[in-house]
C-alpha positions in Angstrom: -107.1 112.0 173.7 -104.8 115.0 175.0 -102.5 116.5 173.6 -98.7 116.2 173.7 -98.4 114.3 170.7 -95.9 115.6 167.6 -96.8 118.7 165.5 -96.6 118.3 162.1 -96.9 120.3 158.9 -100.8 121.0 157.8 -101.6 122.2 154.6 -105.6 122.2 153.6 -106.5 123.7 150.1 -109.0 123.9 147.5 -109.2 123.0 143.4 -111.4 123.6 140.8 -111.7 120.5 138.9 -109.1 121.0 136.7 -106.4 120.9 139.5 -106.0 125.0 139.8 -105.6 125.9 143.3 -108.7 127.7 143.9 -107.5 128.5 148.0 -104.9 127.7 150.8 -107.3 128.0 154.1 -104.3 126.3 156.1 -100.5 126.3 155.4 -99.2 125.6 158.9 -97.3 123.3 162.5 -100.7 122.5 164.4 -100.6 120.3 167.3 -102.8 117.4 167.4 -106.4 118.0 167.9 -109.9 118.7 166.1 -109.8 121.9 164.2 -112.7 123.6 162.0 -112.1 125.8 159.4 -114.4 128.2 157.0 -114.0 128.8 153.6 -115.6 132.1 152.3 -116.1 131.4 148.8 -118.1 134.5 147.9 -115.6 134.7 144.9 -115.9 131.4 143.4 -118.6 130.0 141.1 -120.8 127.3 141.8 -119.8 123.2 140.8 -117.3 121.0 141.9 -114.3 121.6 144.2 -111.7 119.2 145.7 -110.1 119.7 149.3 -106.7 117.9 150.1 -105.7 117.7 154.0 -102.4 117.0 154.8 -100.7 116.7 157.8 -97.6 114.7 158.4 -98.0 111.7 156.2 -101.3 111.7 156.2 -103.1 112.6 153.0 -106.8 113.5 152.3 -108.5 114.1 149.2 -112.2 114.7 149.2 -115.1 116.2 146.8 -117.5 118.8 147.8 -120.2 120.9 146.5 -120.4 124.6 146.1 -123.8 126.0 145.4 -125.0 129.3 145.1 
């Protein structure tokens, strides 16, 4: 699919499990397309994080794994 579409608003972030906003990797208009993104997290311990992607009205929750 090319391009062209609308932009919207997309926001990608990372909690601890108690909700505390641990990171903000994207806070931005991005046209549609696949993006990748890397999070350094040299400065967080290991456990259990959640990632929320949001772009327009599309909403993303998912769990991930952070071992050290």
């Amino acid at each position: 699919a090319s391009g062209g579409g609308n932009s919207s608003w997309v926001t990608l972030k990372v909690y601890d499990v108690l909700g505390r906003e641990v990171a903000t990797l994207v806070n931005e208009v991005k046209h549609p397309g696949e993006y990748s993104v890397r999070w350094n997290a040299q400065g967080v311990p290991s456990g259990v994080y959640l990632y929320r992607l949001s772009a327009g009205r599309f909403t993303s929750v998912k769990k991930m794994l952070v071992l050290k």
